[in-house]
C-alpha positions, 0 to 999 in steps of 0.5 A: 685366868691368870697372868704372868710377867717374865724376868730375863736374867743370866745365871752362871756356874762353874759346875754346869749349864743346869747349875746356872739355870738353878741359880737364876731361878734361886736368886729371883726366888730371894726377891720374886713370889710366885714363880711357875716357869723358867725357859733356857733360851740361850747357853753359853760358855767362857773358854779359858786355856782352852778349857770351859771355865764358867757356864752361863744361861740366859732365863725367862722366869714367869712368875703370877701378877698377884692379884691380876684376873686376866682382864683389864678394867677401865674407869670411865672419866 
């Protein structure tokens, strides 16, 4: 069984809501081995002169706990 840890970041792009999310998941794979998921949850927008000036996305990006085997084990004292 594995297990996974999440990591909320925003991306942002002037080029697109899938440019952000790109980003996101490029810039944690810089420091972050194993990533399996990403989820956009959230999408947002800078409005400037009444034209969209950046995109942006707030991200969950699950990634393995290495070595984690699902269970948790306890020393007894």
């Amino acid at each position: 069984m594995a297990v996974l840890k999440i990591l909320e970041l925003v991306g942002t792009s002037k080029q697109s809501w899938s440019d952000a999310a790109r980003e996101a998941v490029n810039e944690a794979a810089k420091t972050v081995r194993g990533i399996e998921t990403v989820e956009v949850v959230q999408s947002k927008a800078v409005v400037q002169n009444n034209k969209l000036s950046e995109y942006q996305v707030l991200v969950k990006i699950g990634f393995r706990v290495e070595g984690a085997s699902g269970t948790v084990s306890r020393k007894k004292a």
